[in-house]
N, C-alpha and C positions, 0 to 999 in steps of 0.2 A: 504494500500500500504506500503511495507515493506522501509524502508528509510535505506540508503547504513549506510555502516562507513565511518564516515570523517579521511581517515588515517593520513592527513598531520596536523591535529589537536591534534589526538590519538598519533602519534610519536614522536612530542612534548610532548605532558604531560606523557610516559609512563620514561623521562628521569627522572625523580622526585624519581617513582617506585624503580628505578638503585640503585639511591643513599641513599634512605631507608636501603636495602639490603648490599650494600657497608658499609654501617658504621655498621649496627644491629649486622655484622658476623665480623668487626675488632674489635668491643668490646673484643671480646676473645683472641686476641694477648694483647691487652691493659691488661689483668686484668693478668697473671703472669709477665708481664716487673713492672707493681705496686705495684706486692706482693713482691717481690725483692729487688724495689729501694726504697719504704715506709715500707720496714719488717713489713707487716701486716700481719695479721691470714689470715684463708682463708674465713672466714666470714666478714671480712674487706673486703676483696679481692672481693667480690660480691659485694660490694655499686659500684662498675663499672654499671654490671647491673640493677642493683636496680635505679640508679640515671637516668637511661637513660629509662626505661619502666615504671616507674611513672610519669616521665616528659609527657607522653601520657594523662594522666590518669590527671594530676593537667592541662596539657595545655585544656584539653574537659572541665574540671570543667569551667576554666575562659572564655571559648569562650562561655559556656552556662549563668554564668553569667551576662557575659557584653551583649547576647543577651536580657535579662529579661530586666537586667537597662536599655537598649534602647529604648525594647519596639519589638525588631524585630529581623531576624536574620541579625547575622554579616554579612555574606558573600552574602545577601541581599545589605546591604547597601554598602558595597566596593566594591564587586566582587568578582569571584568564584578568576579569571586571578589573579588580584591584589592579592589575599589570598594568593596564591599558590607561587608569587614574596616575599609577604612580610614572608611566613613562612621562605623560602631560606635566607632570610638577617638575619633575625634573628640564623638561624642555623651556619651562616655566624659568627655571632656576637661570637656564643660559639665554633666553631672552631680557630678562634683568640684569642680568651682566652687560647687556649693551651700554647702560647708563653710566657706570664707573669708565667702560672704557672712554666710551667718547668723549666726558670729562677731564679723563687723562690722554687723551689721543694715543692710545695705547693698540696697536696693530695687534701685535702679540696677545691682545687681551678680547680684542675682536672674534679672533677667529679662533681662540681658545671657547667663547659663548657661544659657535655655532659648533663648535663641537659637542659640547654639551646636547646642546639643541638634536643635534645628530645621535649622540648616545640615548637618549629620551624618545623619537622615532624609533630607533633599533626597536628597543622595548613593545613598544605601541602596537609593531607591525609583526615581531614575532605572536606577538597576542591576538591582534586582529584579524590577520589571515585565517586561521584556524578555524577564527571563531567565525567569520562571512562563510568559511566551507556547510558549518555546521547549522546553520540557521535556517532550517529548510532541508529538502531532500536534497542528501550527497549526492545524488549524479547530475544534480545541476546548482554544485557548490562553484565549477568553475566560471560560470553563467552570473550569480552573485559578485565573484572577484572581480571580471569584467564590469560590471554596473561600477563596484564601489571603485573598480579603477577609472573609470569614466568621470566620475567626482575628482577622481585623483585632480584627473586634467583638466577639468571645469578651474579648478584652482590655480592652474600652471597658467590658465590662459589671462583670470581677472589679477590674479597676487604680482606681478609684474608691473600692472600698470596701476593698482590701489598705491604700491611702495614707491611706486615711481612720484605719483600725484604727494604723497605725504613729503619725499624728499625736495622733491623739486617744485613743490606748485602748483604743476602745469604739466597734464601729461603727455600736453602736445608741443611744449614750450623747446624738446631738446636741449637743456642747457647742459651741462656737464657740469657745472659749477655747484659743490654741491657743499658745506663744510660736514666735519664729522655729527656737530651738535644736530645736525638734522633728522640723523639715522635711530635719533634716541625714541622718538616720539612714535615713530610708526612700532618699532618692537617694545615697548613698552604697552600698548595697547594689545601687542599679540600674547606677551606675557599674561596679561589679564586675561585674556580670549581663553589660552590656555588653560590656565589655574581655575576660571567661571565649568568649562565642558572637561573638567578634571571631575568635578564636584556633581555634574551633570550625567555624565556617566556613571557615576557610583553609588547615585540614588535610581537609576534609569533599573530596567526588566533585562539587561542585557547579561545572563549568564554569567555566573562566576567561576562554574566549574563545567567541564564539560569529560561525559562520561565515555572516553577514546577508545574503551574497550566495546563499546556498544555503537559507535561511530566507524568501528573496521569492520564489524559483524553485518552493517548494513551494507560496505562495501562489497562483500565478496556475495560470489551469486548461489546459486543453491550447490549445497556440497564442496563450497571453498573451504582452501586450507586457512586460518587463520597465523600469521605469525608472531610468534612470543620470541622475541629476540629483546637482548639486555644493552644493545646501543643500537642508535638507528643508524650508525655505521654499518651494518649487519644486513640492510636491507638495498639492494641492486640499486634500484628503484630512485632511490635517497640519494645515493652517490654519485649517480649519472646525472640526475638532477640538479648536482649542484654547481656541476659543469653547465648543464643547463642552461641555468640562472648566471653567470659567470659571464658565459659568452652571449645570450639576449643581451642582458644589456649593456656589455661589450657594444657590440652591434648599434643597438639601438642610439645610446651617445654619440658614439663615435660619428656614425652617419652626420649627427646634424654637427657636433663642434667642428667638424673639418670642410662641411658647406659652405659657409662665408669665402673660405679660401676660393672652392673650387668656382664659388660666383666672382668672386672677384680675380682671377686667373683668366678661367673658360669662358665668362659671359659678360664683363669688364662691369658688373655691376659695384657702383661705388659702397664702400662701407655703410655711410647713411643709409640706403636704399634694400640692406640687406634684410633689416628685421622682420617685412611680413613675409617675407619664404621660410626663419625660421619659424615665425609664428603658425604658418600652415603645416612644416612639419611636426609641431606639437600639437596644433588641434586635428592632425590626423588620428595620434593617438585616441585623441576624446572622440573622434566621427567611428574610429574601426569598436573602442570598447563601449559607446552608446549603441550600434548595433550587435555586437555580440552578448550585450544582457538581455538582449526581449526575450531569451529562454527562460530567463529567470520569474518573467511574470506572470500570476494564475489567471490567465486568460486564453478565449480561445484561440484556436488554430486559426482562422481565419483573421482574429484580432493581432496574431503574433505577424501572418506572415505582410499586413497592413505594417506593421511598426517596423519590420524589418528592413523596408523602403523610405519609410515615415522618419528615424528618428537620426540618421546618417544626415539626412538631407538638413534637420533643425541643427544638429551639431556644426556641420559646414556652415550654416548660415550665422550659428554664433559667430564664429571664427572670419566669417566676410563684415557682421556687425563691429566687433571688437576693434574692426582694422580701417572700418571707414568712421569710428571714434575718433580714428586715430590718424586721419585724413590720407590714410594711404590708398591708391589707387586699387578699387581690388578684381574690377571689369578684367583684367589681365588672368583671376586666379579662375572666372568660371567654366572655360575647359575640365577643370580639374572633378568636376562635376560626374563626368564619365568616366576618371578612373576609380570614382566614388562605387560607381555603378558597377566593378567589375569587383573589386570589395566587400558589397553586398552579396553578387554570385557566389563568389568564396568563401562566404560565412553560412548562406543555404547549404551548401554541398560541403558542409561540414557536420550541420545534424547537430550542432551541439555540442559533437562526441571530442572531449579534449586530446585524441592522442589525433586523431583526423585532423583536427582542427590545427594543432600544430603544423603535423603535415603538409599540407594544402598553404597555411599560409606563412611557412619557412619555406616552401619551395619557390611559393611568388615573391617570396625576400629574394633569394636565389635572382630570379629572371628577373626583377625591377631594379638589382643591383648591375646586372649583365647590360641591361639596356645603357642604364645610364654611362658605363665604361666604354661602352659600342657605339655609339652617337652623340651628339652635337647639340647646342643651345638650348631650348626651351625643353624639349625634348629628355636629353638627359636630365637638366633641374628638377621636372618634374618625378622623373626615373625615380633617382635619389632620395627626393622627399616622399614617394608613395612608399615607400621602406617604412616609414611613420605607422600607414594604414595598415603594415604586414606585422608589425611588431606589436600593435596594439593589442592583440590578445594572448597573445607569447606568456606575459609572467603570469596569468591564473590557470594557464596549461599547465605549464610546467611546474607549476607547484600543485597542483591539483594531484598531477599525478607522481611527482614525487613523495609526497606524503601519503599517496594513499595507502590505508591496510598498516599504517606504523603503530594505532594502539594507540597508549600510553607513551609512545616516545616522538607522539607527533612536535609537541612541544620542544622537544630537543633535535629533530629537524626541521623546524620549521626555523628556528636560532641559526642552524646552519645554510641554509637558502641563504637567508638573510645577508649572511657576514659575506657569501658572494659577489655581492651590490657589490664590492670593488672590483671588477669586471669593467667598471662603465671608465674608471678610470686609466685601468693600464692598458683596455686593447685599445682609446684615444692616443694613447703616449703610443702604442706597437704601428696604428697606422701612420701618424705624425712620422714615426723614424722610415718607413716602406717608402711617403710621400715624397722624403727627402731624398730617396733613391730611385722612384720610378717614376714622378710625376704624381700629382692628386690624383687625378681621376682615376689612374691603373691601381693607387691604392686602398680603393674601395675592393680590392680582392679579398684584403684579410675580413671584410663584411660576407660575405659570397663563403669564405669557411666555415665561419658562426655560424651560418644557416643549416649551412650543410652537415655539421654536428648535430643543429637542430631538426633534422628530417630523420638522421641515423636514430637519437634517439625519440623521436616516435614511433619510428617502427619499432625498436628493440622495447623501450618501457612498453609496449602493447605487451609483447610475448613475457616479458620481466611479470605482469600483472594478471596474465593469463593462468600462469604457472601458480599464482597464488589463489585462484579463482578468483578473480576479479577483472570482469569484464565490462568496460562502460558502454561497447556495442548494445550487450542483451538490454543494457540496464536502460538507455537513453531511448532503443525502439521499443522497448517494451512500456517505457513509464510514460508518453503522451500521446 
C-alpha cells in the first residue's frame, strides 16, 4: 500500500532546502565586494568559496567521527528534528560573526563565519535528506528531493540579488563599491532568519526519529534480502555512490565556473554581459528539478502529466522575470525554450525510476557536453548551459539510491555523500589545469567522464540493489 506524503511535515523541512541555496548563490556577490575591500588576488578571492564547501566536507568528517567514539549514529541519538534545529544555531553562530569581523575588517574572520555557516549546513543536510526520503512513500522519496531541490534553487536564483540590493542599494545600480560595514546588515538578518526557523522546526510535526529499520523493509520487494551490516562502508551501493556524489557535482560546478571564460574567449562576450547565461544555467537546475517533482504529488495521472509541461515552462519564466528585473535583454534566451522541451521528454521516459532517470539524463550530460566541444557560438553556449537541465536531478538519484536498504546506518551514509560536496571544488581546479593545456572548450572533457561514471553507475547500482531485493522498476510501475 503506497503511503501518501506528509506535506505539512515536507513544507516544513523543505524551508532548510531555501536557505542552502540562499546563501551557496550570495557567496558570489561576497567574493568581489572582498576582493576590493581586502585587495586580494583573485585566488585569494576564492577562499570565499573554498571556506564554505569544505566546511561540508570537515562538518561529514566530524559527525562520522563523533558517531564511531559513540558507538552509534549521531542523529540516532539526538534526533533527525533536533539535528536539523541544532545545525541552524550553529549556522546562526557564523552569520553573527559577520559583525565582529566587518568591525574589525578582518578577512581571516570573514570567511572563518562562512565556515561555520558551512559546518551548520553539513548538519542540516545530512539530517534532511533522509528525512525528505522518508516522508511519504520510498519509491518516490527521490521525487520529494527533487521538489525540495527545486527550492534549493528558487533560493540561488532571489539570495543573489536580495544580498546584492542590501549591499549595494540598487540591484540594478552595478556598482562595485561596496565597504565591509555593509555586508553586516544583510547577515545579521539571516542570523535571525536562522535562529526564528531553528525554533520553528522544533516545535513543527517534523519527525524526530525515524524508524531505518522499517524504512529498508519497505525498500526491498517481496522476498528481499534485508542487510544488517555494522558500517555503511559495507554496502556496494554506498561506496559507489559516493563517487557518485563526488563527480555530479564535480561536473555540475565546474561546467558553469569555467563558462565566463569560455564566453569571453569563444563568443567575445564582455565580462558585464556575462551574468544572465550564468543565471540561466542555475535556473536550469530549478526548471529540470521543478519538473522532476510532479511524481511526488497525490494527484492524478492526467493532472501529473498536465504539470509535467506546466511547471518547466513557470520555472523558465521565473528565470526570464528575474532577468528583465534586472534589465537584461532576455528575447535572446527564448530558443532555449525547446531544449526545455526535450528535458521534459527525458524526465517522461524516465518513469520516475531513479536509476533510469540517472541514466537517461547523464547520458544527455554526455551529448550536450559533446555538442558544445563540437560547435560554435550560440550553439555550443547553449550546449554547455543545458548541462544545468541534465544535472538537475542527479543529486536525489544518486543519493536515493545510495542509501537505499542501509537501515540504521543511513545516517552515517548519508554524513558520507555529504563530505563528497568537495567534488564541486577540485574537479573546477582539475579542468582549470586541462584548460590550461588544451584550450576551454576541449576541456569540458573531464565533464563528459563525470557523466560517464555517472551512466556506469546506474547501471551497476540497478544490479548492486537487485541483488538485495530491491527493485525501484516493480516498485515505481506497480505503485501508480
Amino acid at each position: 500500500m503506497n503511503q501518501k506524503t506528509n506535506w505539512s511535515q515536507f513544507g516544513t523541512l523543505i524551508t532548510v532546502f531555501f536557505f542552502w541555496g540562499f546563501v551557496a548563490a550570495s557567496n558570489d556577490i561576497l567574493i568581489p565586494v572582498f576582493k576590493k575591500a581586502f585587495d586580494l588576488s583573485q585566488a585569494q578571492s576564492q577562499l570565499v568559496s573554498f571556506a564554505f564547501y569544505v566546511a561540508y566536507t570537515v562538518g561529514s568528517i566530524i559527525y562520522f567521527a563523533i558517531s564511531k567514539a559513540i558507538g552509534g549514529d549521531v542523529l540516532n541519538k539526538i534526533g533527525y528534528k533536533n539535528g536539523i534545529a541544532l545545525g541552524l544555531i550553529i549556522s546562526a553562530i557564523g552569520t553573527l560573526l559577520f559583525y565582529p569581523a566587518a568591525n574589525t575588517a578582518s578577512f581571516i574572520l570573514m570567511i572563518s563565519a562562512l565556515f561555520i555557516v558551512g559546518l551548520g549546513f553539513s548538519l542540516q543536510q545530512i539530517a534532511a535528506n533522509p528525512l525528505a526520503i522518508i516522508m511519504g512513500d520510498p519509491q518516490t522519496g527521490s521525487q520529494r528531493l527533487i521538489m525540495a531541490g527545486g527550492v534549493n534553487n528558487f533560493g540561488t536564483t532571489i539570495g543573489p540579488l536580495l544580498v546584492s540590493f542590501a549591499i549595494f542599494g540598487s540591484v540594478a545600480s552595478g556598482s562595485s563599491v561596496a565597504s565591509i560595514e555593509s555586508v553586516k546588515t544583510p547577515y545579521l538578518i539571516l542570523g535571525v532568519a536562522f535562529l526564528l526557523v531553528a525554533v520553528f522546526i522544533k516545535l513543527s510535526s517534523v519527525p524526530n526519529k525515524i524508524d531505518l529499520e522499517h524504512v529498508a523493509e519497505e525498500e526491498a520487494a517481496v522476498g528481499g534480502k534485508i542487510l544488517h551490516k555494522s558500517s555503511a562502508f559495507q554496502y556496494p551501493q554506498l561506496v559507489l555512490g559516493m563517487i557518485g556524489i563526488f563527480v555530479y557535482v564535480g561536473v555540475e560546478v565546474s561546467t558553469a565556473s569555467n563558462l565566463p571564460a569560455y564566453m569571453q574567449q569563444h563568443l567575445g562576450v564582455p565580462t558585464e554581459k556575462i551574468a544572465p547565461y550564468i543565471s540561466l544555467y542555475w535556473a536550469s537546475l530549478m526548471i529540470g528539478r521543478w519538473t522532476g517533482a510532479v511524481g511526488a504529488f497525490d494527484v492524478s495521472k492526467g493532472a501529473k502529466q498536465v504539470l509535467n509541461f506546466l511547471l518547466p515552462y513557470i520555472a523558465f519564466g521565473v528565470f526570464l522575470t528575474v532577468n528583465s528585473i534586472m534589465q537584461h535583454d532576455v528575447t535572446q534566451f527564448f530558443v532555449y525554450a525547446f531544449v526545455i522541451a526535450l528535458m521534459i521528454i527525458c524526465d517522461i521516459l524516465s518513469k520516475g525510476n531513479p536509476a533510469r532517470m540517472l541514466l537517461i539524463f547523464a547520458s544527455m550530460g554526455i551529448l550536450a557536453l559533446c555538442i558544445g566541444m563540437l560547435t560554435s557560438g550560440m550553439v555550443s553556449a547553449y550546449a554547455f548551459i543545458s548541462v544545468g537541465l541534465f544535472c538537475s536531478t542527479l543529486w536525489p538519484c544518486i543519493f536515493t539510491l545510495a542509501v537505499a536498504g542501509l537501515g540504521k546506518n543511513t545516517g552515517q551514509g548519508s554524513s558520507l555523500l555529504i563530505m563528497m560536496i568537495m567534488g564541486g571544488g577540485i574537479i573546477s581546479v582539475l579542468q582549470g589545469l586541462i584548460a590550461d593545456k588544451i584550450g576551454i572548450q576541449f576541456s569540458y572533457i573531464i565533464g563528459v567522464c563525470c557523466f560517464a561514471y555517472l551512466v556506469f553507475y546506474a547501471v551497476r547500482c540497478k544490479t548492486i540493489l537487485k541483488s538485495q531485493g530491491i527493485d525501484y522498476d516493480v516498485k515505481i510501475s506497480g505503485g501508480h
